[in-house]
N, CA, C and O atoms as a Tripos MOL2 file, in Angstrom:
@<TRIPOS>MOLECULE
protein
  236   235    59     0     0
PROTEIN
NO_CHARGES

@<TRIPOS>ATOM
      1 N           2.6590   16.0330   -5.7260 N.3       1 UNK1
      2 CA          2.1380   14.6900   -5.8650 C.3       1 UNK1
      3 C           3.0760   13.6630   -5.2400 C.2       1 UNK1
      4 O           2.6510   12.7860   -4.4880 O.2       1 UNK1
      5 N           4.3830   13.7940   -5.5740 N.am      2 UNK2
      6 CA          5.3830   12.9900   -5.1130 C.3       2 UNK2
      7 C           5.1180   12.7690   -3.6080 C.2       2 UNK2
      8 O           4.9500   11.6200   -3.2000 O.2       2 UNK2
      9 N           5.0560   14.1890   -2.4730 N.am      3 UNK3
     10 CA          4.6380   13.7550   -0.9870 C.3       3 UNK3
     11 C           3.4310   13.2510   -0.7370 C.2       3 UNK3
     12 O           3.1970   12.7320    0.3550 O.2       3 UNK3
     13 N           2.1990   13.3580   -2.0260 N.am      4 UNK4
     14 CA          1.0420   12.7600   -1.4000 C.3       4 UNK4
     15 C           1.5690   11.1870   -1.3410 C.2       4 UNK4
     16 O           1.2580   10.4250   -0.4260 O.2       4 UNK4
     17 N           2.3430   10.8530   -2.3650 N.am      5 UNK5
     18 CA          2.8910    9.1670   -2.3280 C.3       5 UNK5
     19 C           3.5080    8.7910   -1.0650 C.2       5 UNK5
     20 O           3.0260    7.9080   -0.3560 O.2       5 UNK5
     21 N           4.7480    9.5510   -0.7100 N.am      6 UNK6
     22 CA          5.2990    9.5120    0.4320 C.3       6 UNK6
     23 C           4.6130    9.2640    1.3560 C.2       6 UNK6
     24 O           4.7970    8.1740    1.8990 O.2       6 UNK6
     25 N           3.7860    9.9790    1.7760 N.am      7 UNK7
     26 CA          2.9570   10.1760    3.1370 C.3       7 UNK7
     27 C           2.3070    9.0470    2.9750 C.2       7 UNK7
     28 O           2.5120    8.1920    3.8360 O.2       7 UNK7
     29 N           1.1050    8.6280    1.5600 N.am      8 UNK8
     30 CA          0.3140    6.9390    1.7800 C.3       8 UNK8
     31 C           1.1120    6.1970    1.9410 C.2       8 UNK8
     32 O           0.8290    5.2500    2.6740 O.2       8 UNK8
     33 N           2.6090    6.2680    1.2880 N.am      9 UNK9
     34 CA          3.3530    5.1320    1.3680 C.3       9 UNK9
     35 C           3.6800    4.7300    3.4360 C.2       9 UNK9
     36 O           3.5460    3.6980    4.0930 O.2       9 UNK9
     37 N           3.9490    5.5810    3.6580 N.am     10 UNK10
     38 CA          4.0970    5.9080    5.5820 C.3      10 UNK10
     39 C           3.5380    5.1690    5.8800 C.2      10 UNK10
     40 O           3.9490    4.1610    6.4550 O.2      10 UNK10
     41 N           1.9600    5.5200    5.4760 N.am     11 UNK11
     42 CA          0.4890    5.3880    6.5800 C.3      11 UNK11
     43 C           0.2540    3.9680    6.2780 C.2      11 UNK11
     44 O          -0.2320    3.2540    7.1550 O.2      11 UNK11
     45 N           0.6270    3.3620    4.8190 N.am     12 UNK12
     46 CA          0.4780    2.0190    4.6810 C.3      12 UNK12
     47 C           1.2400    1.0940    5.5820 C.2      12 UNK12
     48 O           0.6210    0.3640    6.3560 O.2      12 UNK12
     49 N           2.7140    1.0820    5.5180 N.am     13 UNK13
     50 CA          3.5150    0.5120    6.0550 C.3      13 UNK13
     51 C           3.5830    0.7230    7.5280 C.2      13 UNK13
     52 O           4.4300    0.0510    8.1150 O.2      13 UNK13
     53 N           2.5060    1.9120    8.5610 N.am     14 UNK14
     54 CA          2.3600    1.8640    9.4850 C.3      14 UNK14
     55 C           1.4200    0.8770   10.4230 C.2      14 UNK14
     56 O           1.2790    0.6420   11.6230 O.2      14 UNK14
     57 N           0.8870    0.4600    9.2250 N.am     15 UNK15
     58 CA         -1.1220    0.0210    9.0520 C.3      15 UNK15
     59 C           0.0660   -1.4120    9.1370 C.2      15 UNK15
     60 O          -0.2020   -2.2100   10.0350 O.2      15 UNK15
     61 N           0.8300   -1.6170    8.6060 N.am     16 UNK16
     62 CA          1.0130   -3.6520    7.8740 C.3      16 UNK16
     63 C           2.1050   -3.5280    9.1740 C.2      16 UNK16
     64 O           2.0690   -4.5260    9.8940 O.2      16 UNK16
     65 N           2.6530   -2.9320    9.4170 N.am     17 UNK17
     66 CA          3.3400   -3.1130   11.0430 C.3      17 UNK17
     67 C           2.3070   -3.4840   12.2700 C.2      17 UNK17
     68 O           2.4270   -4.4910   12.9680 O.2      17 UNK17
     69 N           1.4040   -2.6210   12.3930 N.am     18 UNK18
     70 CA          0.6470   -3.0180   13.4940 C.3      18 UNK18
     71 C           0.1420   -4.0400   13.1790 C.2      18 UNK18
     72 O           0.1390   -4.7350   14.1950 O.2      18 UNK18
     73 N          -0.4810   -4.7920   12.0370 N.am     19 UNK19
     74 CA         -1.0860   -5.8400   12.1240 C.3      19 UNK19
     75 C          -0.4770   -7.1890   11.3750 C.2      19 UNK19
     76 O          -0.9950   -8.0320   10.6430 O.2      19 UNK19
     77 N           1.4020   -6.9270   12.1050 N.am     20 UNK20
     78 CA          2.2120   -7.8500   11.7470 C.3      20 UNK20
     79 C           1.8080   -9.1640   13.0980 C.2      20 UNK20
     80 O           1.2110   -9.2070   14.1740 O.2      20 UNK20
     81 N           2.4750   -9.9650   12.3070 N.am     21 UNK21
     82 CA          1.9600  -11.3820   13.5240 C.3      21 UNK21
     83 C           0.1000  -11.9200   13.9700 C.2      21 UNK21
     84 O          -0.2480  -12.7910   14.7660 O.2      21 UNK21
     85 N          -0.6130  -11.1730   13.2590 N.am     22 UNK22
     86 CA         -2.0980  -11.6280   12.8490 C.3      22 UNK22
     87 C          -2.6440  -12.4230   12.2570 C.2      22 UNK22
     88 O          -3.7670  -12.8490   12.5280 O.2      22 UNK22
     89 N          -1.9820  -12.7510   11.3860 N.am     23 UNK23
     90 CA         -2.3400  -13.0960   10.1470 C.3      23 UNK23
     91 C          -3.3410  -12.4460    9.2100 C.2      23 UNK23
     92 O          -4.3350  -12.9590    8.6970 O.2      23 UNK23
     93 N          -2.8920  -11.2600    9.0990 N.am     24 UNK24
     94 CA         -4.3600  -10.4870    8.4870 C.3      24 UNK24
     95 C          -4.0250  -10.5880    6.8960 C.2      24 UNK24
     96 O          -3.1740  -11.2110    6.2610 O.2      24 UNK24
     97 N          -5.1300   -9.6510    6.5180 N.am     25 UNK25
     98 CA         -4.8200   -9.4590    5.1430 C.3      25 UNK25
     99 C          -5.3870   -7.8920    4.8440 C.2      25 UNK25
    100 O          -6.4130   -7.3940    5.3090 O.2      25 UNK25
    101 N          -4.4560   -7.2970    3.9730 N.am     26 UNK26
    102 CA         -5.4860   -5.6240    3.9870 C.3      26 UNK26
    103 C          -5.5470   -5.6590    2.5320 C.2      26 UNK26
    104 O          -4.4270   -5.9370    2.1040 O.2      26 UNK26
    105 N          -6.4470   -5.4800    1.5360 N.am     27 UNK27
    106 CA         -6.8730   -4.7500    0.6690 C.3      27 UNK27
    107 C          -7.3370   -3.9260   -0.1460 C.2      27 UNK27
    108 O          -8.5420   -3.8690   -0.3940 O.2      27 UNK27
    109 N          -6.0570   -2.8160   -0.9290 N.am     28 UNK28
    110 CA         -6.3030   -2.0830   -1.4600 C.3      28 UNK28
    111 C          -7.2770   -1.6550   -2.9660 C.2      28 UNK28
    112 O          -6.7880   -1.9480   -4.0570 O.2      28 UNK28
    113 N          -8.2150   -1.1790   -2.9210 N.am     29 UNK29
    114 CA         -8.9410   -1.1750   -4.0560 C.3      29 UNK29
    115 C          -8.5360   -0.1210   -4.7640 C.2      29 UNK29
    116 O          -7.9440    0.7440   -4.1200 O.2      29 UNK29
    117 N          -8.7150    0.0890   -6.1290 N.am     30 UNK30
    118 CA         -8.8410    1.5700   -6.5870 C.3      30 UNK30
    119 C          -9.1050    1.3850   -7.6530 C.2      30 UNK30
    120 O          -8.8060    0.3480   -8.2440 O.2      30 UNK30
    121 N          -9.8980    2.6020   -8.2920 N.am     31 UNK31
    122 CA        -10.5680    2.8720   -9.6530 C.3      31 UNK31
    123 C         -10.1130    3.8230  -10.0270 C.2      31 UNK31
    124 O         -10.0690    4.8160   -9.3020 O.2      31 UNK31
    125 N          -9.5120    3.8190  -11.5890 N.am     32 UNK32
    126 CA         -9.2010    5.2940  -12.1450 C.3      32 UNK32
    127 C          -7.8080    5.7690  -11.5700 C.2      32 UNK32
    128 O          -7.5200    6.9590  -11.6980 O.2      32 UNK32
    129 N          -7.2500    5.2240  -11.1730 N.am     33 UNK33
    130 CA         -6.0360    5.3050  -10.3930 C.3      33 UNK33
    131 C          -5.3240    6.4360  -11.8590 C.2      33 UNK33
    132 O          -5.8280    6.0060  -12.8970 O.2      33 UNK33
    133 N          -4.6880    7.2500  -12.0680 N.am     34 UNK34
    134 CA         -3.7370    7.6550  -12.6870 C.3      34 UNK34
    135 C          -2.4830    7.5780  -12.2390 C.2      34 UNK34
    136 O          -2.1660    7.9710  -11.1160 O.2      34 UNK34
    137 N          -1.4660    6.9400  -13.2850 N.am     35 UNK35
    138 CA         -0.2600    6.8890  -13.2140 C.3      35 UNK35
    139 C           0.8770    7.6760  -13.9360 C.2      35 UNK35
    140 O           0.7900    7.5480  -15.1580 O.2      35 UNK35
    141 N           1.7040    8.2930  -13.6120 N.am     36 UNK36
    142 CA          2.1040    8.9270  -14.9030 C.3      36 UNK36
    143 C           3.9750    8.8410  -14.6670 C.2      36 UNK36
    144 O           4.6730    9.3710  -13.8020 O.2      36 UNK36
    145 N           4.2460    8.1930  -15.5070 N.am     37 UNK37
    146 CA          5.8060    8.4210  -15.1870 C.3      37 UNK37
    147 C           6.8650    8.4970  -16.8380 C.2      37 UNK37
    148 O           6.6420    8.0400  -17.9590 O.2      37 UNK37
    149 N           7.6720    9.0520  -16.4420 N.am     38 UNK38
    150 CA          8.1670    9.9750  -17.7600 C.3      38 UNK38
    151 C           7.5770   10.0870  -18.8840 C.2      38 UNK38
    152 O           7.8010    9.8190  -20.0640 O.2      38 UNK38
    153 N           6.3990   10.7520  -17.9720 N.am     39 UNK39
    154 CA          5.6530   11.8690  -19.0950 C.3      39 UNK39
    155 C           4.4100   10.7410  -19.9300 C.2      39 UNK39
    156 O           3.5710   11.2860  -20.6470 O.2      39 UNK39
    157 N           4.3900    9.6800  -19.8220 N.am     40 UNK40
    158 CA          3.3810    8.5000  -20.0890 C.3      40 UNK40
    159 C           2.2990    8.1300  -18.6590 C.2      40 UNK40
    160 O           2.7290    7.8140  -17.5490 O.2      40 UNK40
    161 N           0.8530    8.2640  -19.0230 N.am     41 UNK41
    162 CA          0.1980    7.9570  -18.2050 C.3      41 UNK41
    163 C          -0.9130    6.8360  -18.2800 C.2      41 UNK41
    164 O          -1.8550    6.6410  -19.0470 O.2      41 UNK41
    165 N          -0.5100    6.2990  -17.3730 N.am     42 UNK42
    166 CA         -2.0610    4.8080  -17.4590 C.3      42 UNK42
    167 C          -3.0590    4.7990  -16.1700 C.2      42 UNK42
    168 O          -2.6730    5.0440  -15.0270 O.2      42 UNK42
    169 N          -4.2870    4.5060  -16.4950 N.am     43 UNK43
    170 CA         -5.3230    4.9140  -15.6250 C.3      43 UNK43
    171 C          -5.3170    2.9540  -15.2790 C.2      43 UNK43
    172 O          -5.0110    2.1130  -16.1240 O.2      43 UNK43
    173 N          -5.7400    2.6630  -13.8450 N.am     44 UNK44
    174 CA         -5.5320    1.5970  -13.5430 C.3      44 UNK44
    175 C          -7.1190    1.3850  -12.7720 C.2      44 UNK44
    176 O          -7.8140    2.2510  -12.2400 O.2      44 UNK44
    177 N          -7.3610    0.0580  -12.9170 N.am     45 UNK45
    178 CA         -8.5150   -0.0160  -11.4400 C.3      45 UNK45
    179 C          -7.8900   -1.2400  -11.2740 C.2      45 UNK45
    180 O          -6.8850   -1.6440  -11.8590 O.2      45 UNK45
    181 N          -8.6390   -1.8710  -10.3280 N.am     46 UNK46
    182 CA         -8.1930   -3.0570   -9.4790 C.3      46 UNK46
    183 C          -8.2400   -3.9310   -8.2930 C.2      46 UNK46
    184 O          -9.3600   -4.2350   -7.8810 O.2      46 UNK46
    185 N          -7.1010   -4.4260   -7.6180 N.am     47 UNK47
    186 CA         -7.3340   -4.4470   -6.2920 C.3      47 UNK47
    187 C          -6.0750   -5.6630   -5.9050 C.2      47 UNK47
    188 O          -5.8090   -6.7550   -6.4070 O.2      47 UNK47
    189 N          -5.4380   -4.8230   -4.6900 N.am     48 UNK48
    190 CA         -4.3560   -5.3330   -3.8090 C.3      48 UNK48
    191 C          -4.2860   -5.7290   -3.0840 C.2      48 UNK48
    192 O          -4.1780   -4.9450   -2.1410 O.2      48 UNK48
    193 N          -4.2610   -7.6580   -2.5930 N.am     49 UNK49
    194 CA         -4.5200   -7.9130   -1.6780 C.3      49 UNK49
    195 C          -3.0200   -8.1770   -1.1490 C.2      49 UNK49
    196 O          -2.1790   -8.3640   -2.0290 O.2      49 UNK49
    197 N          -2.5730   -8.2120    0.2600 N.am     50 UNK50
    198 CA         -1.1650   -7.9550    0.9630 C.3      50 UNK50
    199 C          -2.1480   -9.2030    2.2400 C.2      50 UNK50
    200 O          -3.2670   -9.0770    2.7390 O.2      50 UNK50
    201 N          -1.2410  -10.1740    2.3700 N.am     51 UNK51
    202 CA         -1.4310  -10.9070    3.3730 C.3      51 UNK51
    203 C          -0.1210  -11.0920    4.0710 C.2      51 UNK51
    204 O           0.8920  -11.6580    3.6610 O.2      51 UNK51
    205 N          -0.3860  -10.4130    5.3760 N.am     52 UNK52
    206 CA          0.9650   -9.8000    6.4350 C.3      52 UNK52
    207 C           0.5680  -11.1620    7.0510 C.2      52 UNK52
    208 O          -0.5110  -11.6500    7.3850 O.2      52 UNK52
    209 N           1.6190  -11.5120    7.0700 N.am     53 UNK53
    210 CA          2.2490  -13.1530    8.0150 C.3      53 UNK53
    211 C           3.4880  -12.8760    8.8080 C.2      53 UNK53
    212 O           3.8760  -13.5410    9.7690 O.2      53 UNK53
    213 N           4.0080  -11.9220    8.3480 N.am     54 UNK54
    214 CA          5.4420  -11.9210    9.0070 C.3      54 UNK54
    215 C           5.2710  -11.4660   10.5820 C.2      54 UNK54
    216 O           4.2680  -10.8250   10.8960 O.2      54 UNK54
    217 N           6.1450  -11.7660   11.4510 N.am     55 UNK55
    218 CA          6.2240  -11.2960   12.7890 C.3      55 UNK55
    219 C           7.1670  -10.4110   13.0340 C.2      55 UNK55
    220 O           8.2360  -10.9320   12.7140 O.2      55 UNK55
    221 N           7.4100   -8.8200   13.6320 N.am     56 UNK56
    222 CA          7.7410   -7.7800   13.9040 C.3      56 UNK56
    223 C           8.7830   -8.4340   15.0750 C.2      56 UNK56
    224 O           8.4250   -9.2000   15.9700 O.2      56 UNK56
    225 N          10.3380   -7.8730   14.8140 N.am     57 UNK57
    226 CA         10.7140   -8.5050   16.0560 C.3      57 UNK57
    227 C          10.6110   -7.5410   17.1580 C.2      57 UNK57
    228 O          10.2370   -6.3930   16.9130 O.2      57 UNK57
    229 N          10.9330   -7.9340   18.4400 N.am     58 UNK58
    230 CA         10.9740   -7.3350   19.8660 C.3      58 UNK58
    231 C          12.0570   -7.0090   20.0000 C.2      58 UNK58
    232 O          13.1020   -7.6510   19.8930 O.2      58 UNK58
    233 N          11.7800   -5.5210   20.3550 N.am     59 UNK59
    234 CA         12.7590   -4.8110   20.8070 C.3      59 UNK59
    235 C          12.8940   -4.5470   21.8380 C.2      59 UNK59
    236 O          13.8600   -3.8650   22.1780 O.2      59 UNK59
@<TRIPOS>BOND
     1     1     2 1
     2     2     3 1
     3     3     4 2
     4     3     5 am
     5     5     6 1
     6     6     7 1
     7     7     8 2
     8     7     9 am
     9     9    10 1
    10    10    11 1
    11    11    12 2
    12    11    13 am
    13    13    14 1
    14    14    15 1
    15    15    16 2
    16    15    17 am
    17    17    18 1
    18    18    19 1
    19    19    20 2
    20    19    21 am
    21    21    22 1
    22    22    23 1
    23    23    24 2
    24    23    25 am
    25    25    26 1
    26    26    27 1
    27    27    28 2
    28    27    29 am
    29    29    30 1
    30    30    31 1
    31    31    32 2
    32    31    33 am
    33    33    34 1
    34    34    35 1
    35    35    36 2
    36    35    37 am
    37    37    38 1
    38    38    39 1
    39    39    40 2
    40    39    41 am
    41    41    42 1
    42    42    43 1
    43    43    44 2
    44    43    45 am
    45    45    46 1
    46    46    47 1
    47    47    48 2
    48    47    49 am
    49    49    50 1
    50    50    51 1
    51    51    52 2
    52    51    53 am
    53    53    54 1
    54    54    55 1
    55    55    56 2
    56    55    57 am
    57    57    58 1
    58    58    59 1
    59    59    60 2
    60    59    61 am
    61    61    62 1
    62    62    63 1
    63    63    64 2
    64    63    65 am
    65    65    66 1
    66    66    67 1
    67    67    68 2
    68    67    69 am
    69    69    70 1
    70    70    71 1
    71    71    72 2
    72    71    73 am
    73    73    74 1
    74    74    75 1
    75    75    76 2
    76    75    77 am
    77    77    78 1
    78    78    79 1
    79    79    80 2
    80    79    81 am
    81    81    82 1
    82    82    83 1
    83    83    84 2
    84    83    85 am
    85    85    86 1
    86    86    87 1
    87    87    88 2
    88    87    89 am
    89    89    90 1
    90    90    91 1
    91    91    92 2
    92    91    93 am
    93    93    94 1
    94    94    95 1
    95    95    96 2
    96    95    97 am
    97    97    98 1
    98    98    99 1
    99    99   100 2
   100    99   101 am
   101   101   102 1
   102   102   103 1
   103   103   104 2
   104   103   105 am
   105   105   106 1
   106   106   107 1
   107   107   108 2
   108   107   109 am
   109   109   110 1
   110   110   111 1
   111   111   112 2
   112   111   113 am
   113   113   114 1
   114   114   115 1
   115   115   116 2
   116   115   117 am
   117   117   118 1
   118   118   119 1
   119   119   120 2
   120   119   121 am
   121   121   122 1
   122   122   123 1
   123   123   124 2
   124   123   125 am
   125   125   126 1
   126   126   127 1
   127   127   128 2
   128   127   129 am
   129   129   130 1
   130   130   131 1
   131   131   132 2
   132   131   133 am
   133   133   134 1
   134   134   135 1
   135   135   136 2
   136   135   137 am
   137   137   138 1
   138   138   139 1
   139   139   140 2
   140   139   141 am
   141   141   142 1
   142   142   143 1
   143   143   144 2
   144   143   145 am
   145   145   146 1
   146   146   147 1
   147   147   148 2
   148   147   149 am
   149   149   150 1
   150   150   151 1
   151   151   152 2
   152   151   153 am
   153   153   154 1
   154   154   155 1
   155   155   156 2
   156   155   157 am
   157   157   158 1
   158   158   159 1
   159   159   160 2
   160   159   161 am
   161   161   162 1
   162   162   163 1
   163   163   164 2
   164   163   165 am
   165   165   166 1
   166   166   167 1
   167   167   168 2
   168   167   169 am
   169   169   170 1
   170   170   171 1
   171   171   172 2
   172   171   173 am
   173   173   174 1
   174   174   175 1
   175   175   176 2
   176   175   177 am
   177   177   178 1
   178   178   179 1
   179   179   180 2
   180   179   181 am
   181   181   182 1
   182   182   183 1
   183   183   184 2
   184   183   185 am
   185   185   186 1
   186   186   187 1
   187   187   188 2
   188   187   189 am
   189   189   190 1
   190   190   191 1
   191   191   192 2
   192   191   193 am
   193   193   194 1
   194   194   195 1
   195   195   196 2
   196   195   197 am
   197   197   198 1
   198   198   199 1
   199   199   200 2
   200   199   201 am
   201   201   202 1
   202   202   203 1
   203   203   204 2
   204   203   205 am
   205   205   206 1
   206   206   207 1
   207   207   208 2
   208   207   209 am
   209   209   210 1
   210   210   211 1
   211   211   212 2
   212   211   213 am
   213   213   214 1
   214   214   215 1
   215   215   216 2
   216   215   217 am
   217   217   218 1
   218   218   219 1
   219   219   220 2
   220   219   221 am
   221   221   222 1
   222   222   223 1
   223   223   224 2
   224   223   225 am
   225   225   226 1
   226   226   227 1
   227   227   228 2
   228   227   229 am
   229   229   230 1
   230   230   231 1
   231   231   232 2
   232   231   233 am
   233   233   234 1
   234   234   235 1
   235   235   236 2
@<TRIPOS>SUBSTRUCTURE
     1 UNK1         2 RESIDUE 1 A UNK
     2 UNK2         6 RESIDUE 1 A UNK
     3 UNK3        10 RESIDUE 1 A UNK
     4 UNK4        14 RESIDUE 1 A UNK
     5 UNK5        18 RESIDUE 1 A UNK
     6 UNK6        22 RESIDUE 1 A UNK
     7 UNK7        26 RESIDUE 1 A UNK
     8 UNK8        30 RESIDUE 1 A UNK
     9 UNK9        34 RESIDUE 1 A UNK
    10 UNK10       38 RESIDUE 1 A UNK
    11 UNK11       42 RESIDUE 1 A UNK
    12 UNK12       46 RESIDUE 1 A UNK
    13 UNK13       50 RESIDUE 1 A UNK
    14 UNK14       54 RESIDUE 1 A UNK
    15 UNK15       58 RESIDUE 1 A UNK
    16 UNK16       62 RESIDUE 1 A UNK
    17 UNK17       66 RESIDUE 1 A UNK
    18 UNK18       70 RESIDUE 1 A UNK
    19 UNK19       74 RESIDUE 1 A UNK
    20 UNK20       78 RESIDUE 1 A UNK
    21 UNK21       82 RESIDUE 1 A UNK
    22 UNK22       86 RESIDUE 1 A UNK
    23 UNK23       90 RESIDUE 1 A UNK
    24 UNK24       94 RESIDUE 1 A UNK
    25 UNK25       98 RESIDUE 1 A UNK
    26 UNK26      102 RESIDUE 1 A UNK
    27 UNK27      106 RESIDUE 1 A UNK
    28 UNK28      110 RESIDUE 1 A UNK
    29 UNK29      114 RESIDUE 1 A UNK
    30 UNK30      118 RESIDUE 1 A UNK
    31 UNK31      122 RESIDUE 1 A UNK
    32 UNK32      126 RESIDUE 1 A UNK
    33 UNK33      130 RESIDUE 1 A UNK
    34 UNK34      134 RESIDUE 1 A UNK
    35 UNK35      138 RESIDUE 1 A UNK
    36 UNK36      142 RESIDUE 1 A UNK
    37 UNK37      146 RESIDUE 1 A UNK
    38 UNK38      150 RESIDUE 1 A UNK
    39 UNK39      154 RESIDUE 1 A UNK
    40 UNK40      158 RESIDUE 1 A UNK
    41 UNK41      162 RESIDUE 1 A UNK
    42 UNK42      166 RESIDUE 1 A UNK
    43 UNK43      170 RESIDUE 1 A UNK
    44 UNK44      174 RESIDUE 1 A UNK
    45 UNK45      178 RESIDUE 1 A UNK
    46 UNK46      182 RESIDUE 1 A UNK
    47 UNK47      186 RESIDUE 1 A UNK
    48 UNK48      190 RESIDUE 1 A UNK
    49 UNK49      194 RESIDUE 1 A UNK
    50 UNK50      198 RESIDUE 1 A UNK
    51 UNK51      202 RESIDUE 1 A UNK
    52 UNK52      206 RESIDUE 1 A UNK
    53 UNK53      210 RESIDUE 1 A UNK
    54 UNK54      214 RESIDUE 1 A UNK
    55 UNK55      218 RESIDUE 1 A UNK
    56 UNK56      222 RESIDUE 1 A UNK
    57 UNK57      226 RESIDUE 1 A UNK
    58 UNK58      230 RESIDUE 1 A UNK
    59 UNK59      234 RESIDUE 1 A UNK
C-alpha cells in the first residue's frame, strides 16, 4: 500500500509541475477513501482543490 501512495504521490506532483505557470486548478475528489495509520482507520469523502500559481524555474 505504502508504494501505491508513493507512485500517486509521483504522478500528482508530475501533473502540478506541468501545469505550473497556468494558473490552473486540479481537483481531487474521493469517496470512501480509507485511512489507516497506527492501527486506527477513518473512511473520508470529499474534495481537494490545489490552485497551482507558482512558476517552475528555467533551467
Amino acid at each position: 500500500m505504502a508504494e501505491i501512495a508513493k507512485s500517486w504521490g509521483e504522478d500528482v506532483a508530475k501533473l502540478i509541475d506541468k501545469l505550473a505557470g497556468k494558473g490552473s486548478d486540479l481537483e481531487l475528489n474521493f469517496k470512501n477513501l480509507t485511512l489507516e495509520v497506527a492501527g486506527f482507520q477513518a473512511k473520508l469523502n470529499g474534495a481537494i482543490v490545489l490552485n497551482i500559481l507558482y512558476v517552475s524555474e528555467k533551467k
